[in-house]
N, C-alpha and C positions, 0 to 999 in steps of 0.2 A: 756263231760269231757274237762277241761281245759287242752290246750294245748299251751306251751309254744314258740312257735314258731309263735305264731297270736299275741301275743302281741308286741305290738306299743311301741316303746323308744324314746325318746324326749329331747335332749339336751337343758338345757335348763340354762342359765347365771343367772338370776332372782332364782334360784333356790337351795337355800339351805339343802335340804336333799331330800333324793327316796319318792314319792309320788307313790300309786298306786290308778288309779283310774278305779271301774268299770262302766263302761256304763249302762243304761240301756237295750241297745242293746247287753247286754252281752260283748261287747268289752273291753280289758284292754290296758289301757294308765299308762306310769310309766315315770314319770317325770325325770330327772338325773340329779343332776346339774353337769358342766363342770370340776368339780377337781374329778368325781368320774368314776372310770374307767367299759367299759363296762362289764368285770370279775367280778368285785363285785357287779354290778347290775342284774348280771343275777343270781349268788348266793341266793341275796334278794329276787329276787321274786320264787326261786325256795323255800327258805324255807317258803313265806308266801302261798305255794300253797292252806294250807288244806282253810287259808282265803279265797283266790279270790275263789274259787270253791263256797264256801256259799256263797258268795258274787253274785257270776252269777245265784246261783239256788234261792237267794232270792229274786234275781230281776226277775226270768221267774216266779214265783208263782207270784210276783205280778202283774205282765204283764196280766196273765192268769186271776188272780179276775178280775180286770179291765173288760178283753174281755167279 
């Protein structure tokens, strides 16, 4: 279960809109850019949860074919 409190925020200058990214290691990384406040970035990824959640379980299935 994705939990909201392991993901990684990253200010970031170069960066024009919230990027979320998942790792394959299951880890998420959320890009910010510098005019977007850390409130509305947490908002963001609390409403793309049901995504990152598919997002981490499509990458442990394929981890899993792999192995």
């Amino acid at each position: 279960m994705f939990d909201l409190s392991s993901v990684e925020i990253k200010k970031s200058a170069r960066s024009r809109s919230l990027r979320i990214t998942v790792r394959a290691d299951g880890s998420v990384r959320v890009s910010e850019p510098r005019f977007v406040s850390r409130e509305t970035t947490l908002r963001f990824v609390e409403a793309k949860r049901d995504w990152i959640e598919k997002a981490i379980d499509d990458n442990s299935q394929e981890q899993a074919l792999r192995s």
